[in-house]
C-alpha positions in Angstrom: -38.2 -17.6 26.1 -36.7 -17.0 23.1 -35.6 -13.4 24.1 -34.0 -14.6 26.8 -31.7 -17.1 24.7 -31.1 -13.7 22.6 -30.0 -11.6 25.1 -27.4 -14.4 26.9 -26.4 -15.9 23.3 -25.5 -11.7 22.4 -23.7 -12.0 26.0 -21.6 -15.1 24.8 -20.8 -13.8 21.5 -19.2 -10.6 23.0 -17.9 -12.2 24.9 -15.9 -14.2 22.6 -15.2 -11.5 20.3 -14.2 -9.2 23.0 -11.2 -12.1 23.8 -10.7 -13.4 20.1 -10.7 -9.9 17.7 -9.6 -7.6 21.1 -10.0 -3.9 19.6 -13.5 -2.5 19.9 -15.3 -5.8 21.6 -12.3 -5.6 23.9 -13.0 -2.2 24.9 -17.0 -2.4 25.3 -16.6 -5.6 27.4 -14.1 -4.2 29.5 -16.1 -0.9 29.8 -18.8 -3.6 31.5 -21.3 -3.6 28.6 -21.6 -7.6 29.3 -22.3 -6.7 33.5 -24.7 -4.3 31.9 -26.6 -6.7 29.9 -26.3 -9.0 32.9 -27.8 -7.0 35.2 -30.8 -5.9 32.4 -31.7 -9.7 31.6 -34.4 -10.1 34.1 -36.6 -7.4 33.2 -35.8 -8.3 29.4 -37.3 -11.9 30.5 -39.6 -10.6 32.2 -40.8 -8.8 29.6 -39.6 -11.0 26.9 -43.3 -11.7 24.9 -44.0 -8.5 24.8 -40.0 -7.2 23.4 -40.6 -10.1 20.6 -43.8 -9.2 19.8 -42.5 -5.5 19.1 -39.7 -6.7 17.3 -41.5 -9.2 15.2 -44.1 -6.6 13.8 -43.8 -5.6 10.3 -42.9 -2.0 9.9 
């Protein structure tokens, strides 16, 4: 569960960047980088424990 409050709180936050700062976030949300993350959120839930456990090992 918590990957999935990742990947839509990374959403939000470009979001808002994308509108507030323009340049850069502007041009990667309009590109559809936030439909892309959209569309991938699913299988990231779906395979959120096992995303989080790779993430979380120590290198």
């Amino acid at each position: 569960m918590v990957f999935a409050l990742r990947t839509r709180r990374a959403w939000f936050l470009m979001k808002q960047r994308a509108e507030e700062r323009g340049g850069g976030w502007a041009r990667i949300w309009d590109e559809g980088f936030g439909d892309e993350i959209k569309w991938c959120e699913p299988g990231w839930i779906g395979h959120g424990a096992v995303i989080e456990d790779a993430i979380s090992m120590p290198p």
